[in-house]
Each structure stands twice: as C-alpha cells, then as structure tokens.
N, C-alpha and C positions, 0 to 999 in steps of 0.2 A: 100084681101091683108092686109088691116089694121089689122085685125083678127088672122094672119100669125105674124105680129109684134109683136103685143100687149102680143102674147102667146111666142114669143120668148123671148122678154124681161123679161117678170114672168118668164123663166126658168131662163136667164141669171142671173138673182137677184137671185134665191134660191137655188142656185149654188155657187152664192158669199157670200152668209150670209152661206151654210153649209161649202162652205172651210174659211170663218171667222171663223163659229164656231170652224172646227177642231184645230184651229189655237191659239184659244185661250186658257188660260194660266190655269193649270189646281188646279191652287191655288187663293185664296183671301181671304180677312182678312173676320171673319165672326161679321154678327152683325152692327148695329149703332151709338155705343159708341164712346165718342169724342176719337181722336188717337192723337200719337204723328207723330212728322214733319218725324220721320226715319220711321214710320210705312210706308209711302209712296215711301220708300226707296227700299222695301225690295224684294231680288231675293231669291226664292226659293232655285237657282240651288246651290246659294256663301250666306248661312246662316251661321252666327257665322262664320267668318273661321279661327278665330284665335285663336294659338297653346292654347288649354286648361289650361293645367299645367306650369305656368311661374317660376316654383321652380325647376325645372330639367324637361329641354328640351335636346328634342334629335332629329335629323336633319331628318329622314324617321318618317312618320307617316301618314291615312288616317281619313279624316274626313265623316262622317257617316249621317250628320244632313241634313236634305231636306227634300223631301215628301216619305213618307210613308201608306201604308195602313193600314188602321184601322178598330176595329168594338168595340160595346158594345154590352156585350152577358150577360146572367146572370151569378153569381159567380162561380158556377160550373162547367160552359163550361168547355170541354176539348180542343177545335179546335172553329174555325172561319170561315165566308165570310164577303172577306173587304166589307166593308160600302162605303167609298170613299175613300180618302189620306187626312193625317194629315202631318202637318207642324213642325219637330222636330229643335230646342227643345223648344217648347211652347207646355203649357200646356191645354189639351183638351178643356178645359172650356174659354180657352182665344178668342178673337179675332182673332190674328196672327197662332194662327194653323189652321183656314181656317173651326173651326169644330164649336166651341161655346155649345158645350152641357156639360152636368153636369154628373158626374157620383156618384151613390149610392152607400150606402154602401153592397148592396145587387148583385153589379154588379163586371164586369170584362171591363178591358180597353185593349183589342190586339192589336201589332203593328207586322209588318212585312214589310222587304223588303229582296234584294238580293245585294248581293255586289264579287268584283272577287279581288284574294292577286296578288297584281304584281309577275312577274315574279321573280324580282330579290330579294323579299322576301324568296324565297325558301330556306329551307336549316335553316331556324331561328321560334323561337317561335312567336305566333301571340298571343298580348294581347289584350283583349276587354276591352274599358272603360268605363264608365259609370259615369259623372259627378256630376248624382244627378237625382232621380226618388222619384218622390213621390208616393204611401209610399213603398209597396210589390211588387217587380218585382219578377220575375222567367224570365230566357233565355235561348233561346234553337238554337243551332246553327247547320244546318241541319236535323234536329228534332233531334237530342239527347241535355239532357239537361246539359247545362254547369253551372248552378246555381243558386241561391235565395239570395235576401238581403230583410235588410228590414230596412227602415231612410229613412225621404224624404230629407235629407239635406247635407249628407256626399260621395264622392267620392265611388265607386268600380269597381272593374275589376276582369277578370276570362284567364286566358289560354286555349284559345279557339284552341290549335293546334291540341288535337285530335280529333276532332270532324272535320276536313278540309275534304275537298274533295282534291282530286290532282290536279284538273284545272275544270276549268267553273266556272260556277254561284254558289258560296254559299247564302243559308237564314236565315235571321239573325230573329227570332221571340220572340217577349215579351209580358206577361200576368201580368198585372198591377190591384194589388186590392189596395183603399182608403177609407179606413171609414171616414175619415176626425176628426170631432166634436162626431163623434159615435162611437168611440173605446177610446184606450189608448194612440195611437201614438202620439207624437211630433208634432203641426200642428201649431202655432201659433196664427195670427189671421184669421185664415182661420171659417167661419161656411157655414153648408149646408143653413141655411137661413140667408145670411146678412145683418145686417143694423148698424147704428152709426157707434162704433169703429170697425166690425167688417165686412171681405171684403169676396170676392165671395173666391169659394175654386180652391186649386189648385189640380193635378191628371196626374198624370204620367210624363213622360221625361220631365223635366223643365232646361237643362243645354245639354251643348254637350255630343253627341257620339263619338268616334273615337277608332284607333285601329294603334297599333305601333309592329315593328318586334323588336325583342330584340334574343340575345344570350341565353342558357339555364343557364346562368353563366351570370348575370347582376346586377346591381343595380335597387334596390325599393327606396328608401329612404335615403336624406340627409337633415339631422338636424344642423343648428349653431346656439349656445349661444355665442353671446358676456361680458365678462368682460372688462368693462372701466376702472374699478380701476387696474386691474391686466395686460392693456391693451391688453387681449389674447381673441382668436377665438376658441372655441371647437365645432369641429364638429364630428359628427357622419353618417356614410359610411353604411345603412344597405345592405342586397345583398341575390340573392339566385342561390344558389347550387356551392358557392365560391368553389374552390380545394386549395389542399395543395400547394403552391408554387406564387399561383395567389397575384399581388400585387395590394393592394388601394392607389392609389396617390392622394393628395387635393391641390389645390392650391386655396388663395386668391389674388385676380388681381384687384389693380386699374387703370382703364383706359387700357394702355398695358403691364404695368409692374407687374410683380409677385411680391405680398409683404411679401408673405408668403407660404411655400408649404411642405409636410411631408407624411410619409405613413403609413396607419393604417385605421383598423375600425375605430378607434378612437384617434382624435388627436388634439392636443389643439396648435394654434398658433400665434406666439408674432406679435403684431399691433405693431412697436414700437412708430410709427408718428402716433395715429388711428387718421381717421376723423369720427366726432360722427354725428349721424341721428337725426335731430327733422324737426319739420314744417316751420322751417326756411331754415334752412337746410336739404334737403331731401338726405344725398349721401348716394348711394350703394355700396357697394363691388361686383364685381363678384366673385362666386365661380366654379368650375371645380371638376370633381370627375370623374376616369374612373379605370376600370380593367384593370392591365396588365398580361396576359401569354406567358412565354418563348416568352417576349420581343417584343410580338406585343397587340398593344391594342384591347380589344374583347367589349369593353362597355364603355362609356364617357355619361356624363352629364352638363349640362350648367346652373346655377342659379346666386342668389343672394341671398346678405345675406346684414345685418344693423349694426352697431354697435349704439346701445343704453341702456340704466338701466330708469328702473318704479322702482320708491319708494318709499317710505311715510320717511318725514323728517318735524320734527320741525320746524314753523317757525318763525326763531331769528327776523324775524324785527314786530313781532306782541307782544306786551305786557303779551297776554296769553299762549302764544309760541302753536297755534294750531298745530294739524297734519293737512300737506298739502299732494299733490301727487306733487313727485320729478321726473323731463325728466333730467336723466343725473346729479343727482347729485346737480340741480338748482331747486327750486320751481317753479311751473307753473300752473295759472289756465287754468283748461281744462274748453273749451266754444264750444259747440255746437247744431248741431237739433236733434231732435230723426228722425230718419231715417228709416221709413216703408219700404222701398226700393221694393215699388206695382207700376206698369205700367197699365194704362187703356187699353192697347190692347195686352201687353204681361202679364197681371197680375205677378207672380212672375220674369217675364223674364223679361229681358230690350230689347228693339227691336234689339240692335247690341251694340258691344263695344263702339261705339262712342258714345253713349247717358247715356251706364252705368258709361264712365269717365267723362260726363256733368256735372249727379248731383256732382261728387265730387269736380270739376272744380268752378261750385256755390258757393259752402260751403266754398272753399276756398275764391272766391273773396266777399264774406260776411265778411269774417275777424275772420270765425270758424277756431278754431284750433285743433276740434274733432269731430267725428259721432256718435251717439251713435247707433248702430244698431240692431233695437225693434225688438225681439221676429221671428229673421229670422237669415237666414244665406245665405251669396251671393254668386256667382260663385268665382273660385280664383282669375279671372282678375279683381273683383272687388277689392280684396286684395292687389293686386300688383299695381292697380290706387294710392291706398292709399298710398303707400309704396315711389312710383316714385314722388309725388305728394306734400308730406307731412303732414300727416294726422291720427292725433293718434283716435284710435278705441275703443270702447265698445264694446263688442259681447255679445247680448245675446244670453240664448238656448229659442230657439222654446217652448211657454208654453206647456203645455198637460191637462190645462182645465182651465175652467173660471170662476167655480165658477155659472155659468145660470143655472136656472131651469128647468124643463120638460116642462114648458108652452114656455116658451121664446121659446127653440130650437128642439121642439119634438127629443128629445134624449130618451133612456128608464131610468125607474127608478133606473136601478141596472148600468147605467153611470154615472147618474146626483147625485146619494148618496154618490160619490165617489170623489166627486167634491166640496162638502160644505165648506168649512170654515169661517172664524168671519175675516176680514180684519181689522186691526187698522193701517189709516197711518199717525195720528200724536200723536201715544201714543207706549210706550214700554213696556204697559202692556193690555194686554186681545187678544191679539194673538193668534190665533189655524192654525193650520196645518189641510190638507185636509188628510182625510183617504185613502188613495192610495195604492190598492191593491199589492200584491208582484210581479203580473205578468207586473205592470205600470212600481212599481219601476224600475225591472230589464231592463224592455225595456228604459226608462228614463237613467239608468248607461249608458248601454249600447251606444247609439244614442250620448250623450254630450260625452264620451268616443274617440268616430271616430270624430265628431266636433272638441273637442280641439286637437285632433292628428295631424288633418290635417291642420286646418288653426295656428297651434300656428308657422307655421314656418313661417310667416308670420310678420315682427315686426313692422308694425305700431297695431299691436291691442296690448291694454296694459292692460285691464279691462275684466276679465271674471261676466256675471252676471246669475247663474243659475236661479234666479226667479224672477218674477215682478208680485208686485200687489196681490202676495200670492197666484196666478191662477196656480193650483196645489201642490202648496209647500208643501215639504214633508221633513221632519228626517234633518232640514236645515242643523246642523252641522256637521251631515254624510257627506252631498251632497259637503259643502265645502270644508272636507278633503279629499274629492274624486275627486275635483277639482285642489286643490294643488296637491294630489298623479301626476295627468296628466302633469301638468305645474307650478313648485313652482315659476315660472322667472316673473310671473302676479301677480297684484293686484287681491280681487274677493269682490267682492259687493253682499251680499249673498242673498237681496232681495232690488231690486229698489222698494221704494214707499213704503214699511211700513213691519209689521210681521216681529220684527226683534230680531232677538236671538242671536246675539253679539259672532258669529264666525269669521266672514271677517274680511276684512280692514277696508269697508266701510258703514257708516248708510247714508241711501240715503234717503230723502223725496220728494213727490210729490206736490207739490199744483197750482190749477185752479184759476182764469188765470193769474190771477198778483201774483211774486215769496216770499216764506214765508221760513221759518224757526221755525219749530213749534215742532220739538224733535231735543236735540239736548246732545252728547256723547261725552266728552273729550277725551277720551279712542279711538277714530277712526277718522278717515277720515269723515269730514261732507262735504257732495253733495247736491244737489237739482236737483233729476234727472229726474224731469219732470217740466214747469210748463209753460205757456203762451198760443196757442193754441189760438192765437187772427183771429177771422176768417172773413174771409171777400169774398163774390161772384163774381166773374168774369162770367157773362153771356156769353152765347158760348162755355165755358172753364168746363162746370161743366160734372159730371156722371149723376147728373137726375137733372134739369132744375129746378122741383118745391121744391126738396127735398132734404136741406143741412145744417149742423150748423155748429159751432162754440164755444168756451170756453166762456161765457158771449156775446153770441149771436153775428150776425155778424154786420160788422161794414163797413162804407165807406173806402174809401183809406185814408186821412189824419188824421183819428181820430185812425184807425188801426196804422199808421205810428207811430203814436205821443203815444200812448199807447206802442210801442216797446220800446222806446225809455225810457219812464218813468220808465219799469220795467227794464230795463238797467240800469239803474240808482238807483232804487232799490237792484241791486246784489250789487251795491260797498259796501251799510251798512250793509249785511250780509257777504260781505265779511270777513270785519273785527271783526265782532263777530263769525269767524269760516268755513263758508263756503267755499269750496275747488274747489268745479266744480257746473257748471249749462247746462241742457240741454235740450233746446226749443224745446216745441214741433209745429210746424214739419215741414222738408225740403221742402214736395210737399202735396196737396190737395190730399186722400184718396178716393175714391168713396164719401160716403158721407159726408167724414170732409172738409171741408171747411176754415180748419185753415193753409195753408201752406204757408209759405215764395214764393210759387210758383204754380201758377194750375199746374194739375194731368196732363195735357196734355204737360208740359213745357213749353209750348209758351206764358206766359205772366208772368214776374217778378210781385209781387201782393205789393212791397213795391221799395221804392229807395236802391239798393245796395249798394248806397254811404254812404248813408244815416246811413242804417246797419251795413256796414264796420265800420264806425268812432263808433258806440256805442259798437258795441262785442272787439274793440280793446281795448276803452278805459277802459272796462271793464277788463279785461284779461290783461292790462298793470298795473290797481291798487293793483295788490298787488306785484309788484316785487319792 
C-alpha cells in the first residue's frame, strides 16, 4: 500500500513539473550580466509598443516585435531550421533577446515569423517597416522577395502588397549579414573583440517592426523649417502617386487652435505670436498634413514641429568678441555628457521607452543643457524625448574604423591598411586622413545621407559631427559639403577631437581628464568636446567585477565628486578665453568604462545630482 502511494505521488509531481514545464514562458534574458530594473519588466507578448514614428502618426498600424524564430547558418545559406526564438527588437548578441550569441562575419542571422492583415485593411496598401537593422537585411514576404537595405542605423520600409496572400497566415522572413569591425560599414564602437573603449557588437533588428495600411495616393514625408526672424514655418508635404486635382492641406495647431494653415507641397507659414523652443522652454507646435479627393479625405498625418535658429554669433560681452553657438538669436553655452547610449542587457537597445526617456530625464536634472550623442544613432522616440523634454543634441555618424591594428582586432590586412592615419588632437598641423577606399566612401555618403534625412526633422539636434578622433576620416571637406548639401539649417563640427582642416563651424578639442584648451581658432567656434571621464566603481553595478577603468584611474566617491567640481570650475577660464561648449564624458558606465555619471545598470547615481546641477549651471550661466 505504501508503495502504491509513494509511486502515485512521483507521478503526481512529474505531471506537475511537465505541466509547469509547458507553462513556462518561452523567452528569458540570456546570460549573467548585471541588467537594468526594466529588464525585469519585460513581456514578450507587449515589447516596444509604442508608435515608432512620432513625426507623422497615423491612427491604424501593427506592431510586429515579440518572439521570433531564428537560426545562424553560414553566409551562404539560402533557407533555414529555427534554432529557438529571438526576442525582436534586441539584438542577437544582447541579453534581452533571450539568444546571447555573436555572429561572424562569415555567417548569416535568419528571422521568421507569421502574421494575419486585419480585415478591415483590405482594399489599401500594406507598408512594411523597418526601424533600423544592423547591417544587410534582405526580406521576403511569402517567399517572394520584397527587398534589400543596407545601414545598421537608418529607417526602411518596402510595400509589401504584392506579395499578400488573400486571408490566412502570411511569413514575414529575414536574412541578416554583419561584418561589423571586418568590412566597411558604419559600426561605431562596436568590435568583434571588445575591451576599453570599445563594446560587444551589435547584429540585426535592433529597433521596431511594424506595418501600417495606407491609400496607394498618401503621404511619405513631412518636412518644417522654422524662421524666427522671418517668423514663418515652411514645410514640405512629400507623397506618392498624388493625382491631378488631389489637394495637400497643413496646418500648425497650438494647443486647439489653428495658427496657421495653407495648401501645397510646399508652403511656408506666418507664426505671427511664434513661441520659440529651447531647454527652458520645450514648446511644440503640432502639425497636420492630409490628402484630399473630390472632398473627401483619403490620407492625414499627425506630428510636430519647433520653432528654433542654431548660430554662431559674436560675442559682444567678451573683449575678444569670440564665436559662440547662438539658440535663438541668444548666445548659450552648450554643457553636456557624451552619451554612448549601450545598455548592459539590450546593448544598442534600451529595454523599453521608459528607461530610453530616463537617461535624458538625468541629463536634465544634472543641470545639462545638451547630449552629445557618440558615434551612434538612436531610435526616433529617443529624438522626440529630447525634443518634449528640452534638449539640444550633437549627432554623430557612426565611425567606420579606428584606426587598430591586425594584432589588436584580427581584422585582415587589406581592412586594417585602410584604416591608418597620424591623429593630432592638439596641433593643426601633421594631420593625415585615412585611405578609404571608393567602395567605403560610397557606402559612408550613402548611410550619413538616410541618417541626416531622417532624423534632421527632428529640432532638438543642432550639431552634425561626421568624424571623431579621425577613425576613418576621409576627403573631410567633401564630407562637410555633403553635409550642408543634406541640411544647411545645422551647425557641423567636422572632426570632434583633433585632424582638423578648417571646413566647419566648429574646432573641437578633446583632453583627459581634467579640461584643456590646447589649439585654439578665432575663425570658428571653440568646443571641448570631450574631456573628464572621472571614474570611479560601484561593486554589484559593474560588466566584469575584476576588470574596469577610468580617465586618471578610478577614484572614491568624494574625491571623484570634488574633482567634478574643480574641473567645473576650470571651464569658466576657458570660457573666457574662447571656449563655447564642453562635453563630459560620460552619462552612464560602458562595459568596461568605469567613468559614468551613473552605473551601466542605472541603479546607482555615482555622484550628488545636487551637487552636479549647481556646478554644470553655474558653469553654463557664466557666460551670459
């Protein structure tokens, strides 16, 4: 009889633990890397859910992000058997997509799932989006292929309506190649062997999917420039497959009321009361944009727009009347962090909106009045944080080399020869430019081309910076002009940190760890656009426990503290002898940097904000 129990019981348990098992959740973060507080947040089923594009919303749309199957096959594969499921849109190599492995450059990264078009889509075009995939996508929608990109940093979509079935399950399938650090792409600081400044790599969907019904007759693209002087809004309505008769209406809305409204591709509209944008003042305008035919509306859009001017102005209260950078007609020091913008468990991704509006949330109650944002490019809502927020921007473009050697990064040699140059960053002579083949170039035009397109609509960013540190810099004052050609409404800082050939606005120096001024150009805008990087360990809080530094090695909390402060106090004298902006490196701790205003993980402020606030204000207040 005992024996009768004892055996019923072991069923009855292994019965409960296999319907545990079934039960259990068929995702988790991979790995044991310290996470942030949302990582423990996060549902598969309701990832990212919010609307992608904050520049022109439209009220139907599907979101696409959740689990997925996946495989790595060699580069060649034609086809695939999923591996497991991946977690979109985190990047294979993160934690949060549930996968953790690394892909080569010799490999392929497949994704697939299946998705159904509502009913009441029928009858209208289906656009597929693509927020951002690092680097070569290809997709194929029912197996026919609807197309190829190639940027790991910029927006695309395809019209995926021929390729539909008429009802059921369509599959949506993508083949993701990434050399990373071994080709020529756009990667930043991404390397296949990490360490110091330089972080794990990232590889494939890094940003949402989704998929919206439109009319075959809609709107792509709306564009506003504001003039403050002239007090007018011009915007620009693009569209595809308009007809003859079809009318573009715009209007600018504050609050409820219309202040402004006209028709055209293109139309320019009188502010006559404008209220202007800065960090004090964050206001928006909404903007409106839709198609009308024969009097009924067929396509509407919903955004925002700023009214602001970036300038460079004299300035009259300084003896030597330097160039400053003008918000509005006003001189303003810009004071800010350099901003990695790495997650320990989503590496490029931020676990959810709410932690990517965190760090900027920080930076503001620090008493920064700008980001400088290093060698990456962030999703839009991290644009539109800034924008709601108050918060003028630096963008840089994503390097495309460093400059390392074949030993450092096993690269081959016919990548690494392609990558030399002489960096001088406190001298304006013995500068060399890296030999950069025609096929880099072209991909480099290319890639900063879709970047400034897309986020220039954007107006808290005011500074474009195509190069840093000379890691890759090529034909700089081609690059420049190619810059203006996209967006002449920006300032452009042609090389943060040194190799500088007197095309920009701006001569930018870097110096470790306490701030300098050691070249210096009447002729431009003087910056210091890097320099502090005071580091200091929070146990618990760190990427590898034994292995971490710092700018002048790391230090306690009150000696770190008290060193902020001094070199606070240090920008006022270089204020006055010229300098226009400063920016600290860095918001948050890095894998292995050790220097941030904040662990990697968020969870422990590494200095007094109060503290920080009073000295980045008072610094930022001396020169008005």
């Amino acid at each position: 009889m005992r024996k009768t129990i004892t055996t019923t019981l072991l069923l009855l348990a292994l019965a409960a633990n296999a319907s545990a098992a079934s039960k259990a959740p068929a995702w988790a973060p991979a790995g044991d890397k310290i996470k942030t507080s949302w990582a423990e947040k996060i549902d598969p089923s309701n990832v990212w859910a919010e609307y992608p594009r904050p520049q022109m919303v439209r009220s139907e749309w599907m979101n696409l992000n959740g689990l997925w199957n996946y495989a790595i096959t060699p580069a060649e594969a034609d086809c695939f058997t999923a591996e497991g499921q991946i977690l979109v849109p985190f990047a294979v190599e993160s934690s949060l997509s549930g996968v953790g492995r690394s892909l080569a450059d010799n490999q392929a990264l497949w994704y697939e799932r299946t998705f159904s078009i509502p009913s009441n889509w029928k009858g209208r075009n289906v656009i597929l989006h693509f927020e951002a995939v690092d680097w070569q996508a290809e997709v194929w929608v029912n197996g026919q292929k609807a197309g190829m990109h190639q940027g790991g940093y910029a927006e695309f979509s395809f019209d995926i309506t021929p390729y539909l079935r008429k009802s059921g399950k369509q599959t949506l399938r993508v083949k993701v190649m990434d050399a990373t650090d071994h080709a020529y792409q756009p990667r930043g600081k991404q390397w296949t062997n990490p360490r110091s400044i330089w972080y794990t790599p990232v590889s494939g969907i890094w940003q949402t999917v989704w998929m919206e019904p439109v009319q075959s007759t809609h709107i792509t693209d709306v564009y506003a420039t504001s003039d403050i002087d002239s007090k007018t809004v011009s915007v620009k309505v693009a569209s595809e497959a308009l007809k003859t008769g079809d009318k573009i209406s715009v209007r600018l809305i504050d609050g409820s009321k219309v202040v402004a409204e006209a028709e055209g591709t293109e139309v320019t509209l009188p502010v006559a009361d404008m209220k202007l944008w800065s960090p004090d003042s964050p206001f928006l305008y909404k903007l409106s944009a839709s198609i009308e035919r024969a009097g009924k509306v067929i396509d509407a859009v919903d955004g925002y727009t700023a009214c602001r001017k970036i300038s460079v102005k004299r300035d009259s209260k300084n003896i030597n009347g330097y160039k400053r950078i003008a918000l509005n007609n006003e001189v303003m020091f810009q004071m800010g962090p350099l901003d990695q913008g790495w997650w320990p468990d989503g590496l490029y991704t931020a676990p959810c909106d709410e932690a990517l509006r965190f760090d900027i949330e920080k930076t503001k109650e620090m008493g920064f009045n700008m980001i400088r944002k290093h060698t990456k490019v962030e999703p839009s809502r991290w644009y539109y944080w800034c924008d709601v927020l108050g918060i003028v921007v630096w963008q840089d473009m994503p390097a495309i080399a460093d400059g390392a050697s074949a030993e450092d990064t096993g690269r081959s040699e016919e990548v690494v020869k392609h990558q030399q140059h002489h960096w001088t960053s406190d001298s304006f002579i013995g500068a060399t430019e890296a030999n950069i083949p025609k096929q880099w170039k072209d991909n480099f035009y290319r890639e900063w081309a879709e970047i400034i397109n897309q986020f220039k609509h954007f107006p808290s960013i005011v500074v474009w910076v195509p190069f840093n540190e000379a890691w890759g810099q090529f034909d700089t004052r081609k690059v420049v002009e190619f810059t203006r050609e996209q967006d002449p409404t920006r300032l452009v800082n042609e090389s943060s940190g040194g190799n500088y050939f007197f095309a920009g606005d701006i001569i930018d120096v870097h110096h470790y760890p306490q701030p300098a001024m050691n070249a210096f150009e009447s002729k431009f805008v003087m910056v210091l656009g890097e320099y502090g990087g005071i580091g200091r360990a929070v146990p618990g809080h760190t990427w590898n426990e034994n292995n971490g530094w710092g700018y002048g090695g790391l230090k306690e909390a009150e000696e770190a503290q008290n060193n902020y402060v001094e070199y606070a106090e240090l920008l006022k004298t270089f204020i006055k002898t010229g300098c226009s902006a400063a920016v600290y490196t860095q918001t948050t701790d890095c894998e292995g940097e050790l220097n941030g205003l904040m662990t990697y993980d968020r969870k422990v402020e590494k200095f007094d904000f109060k503290v920080i606030n009073e000295a980045n204000t008072s610094v930022i207040n001396s020169i008005k």
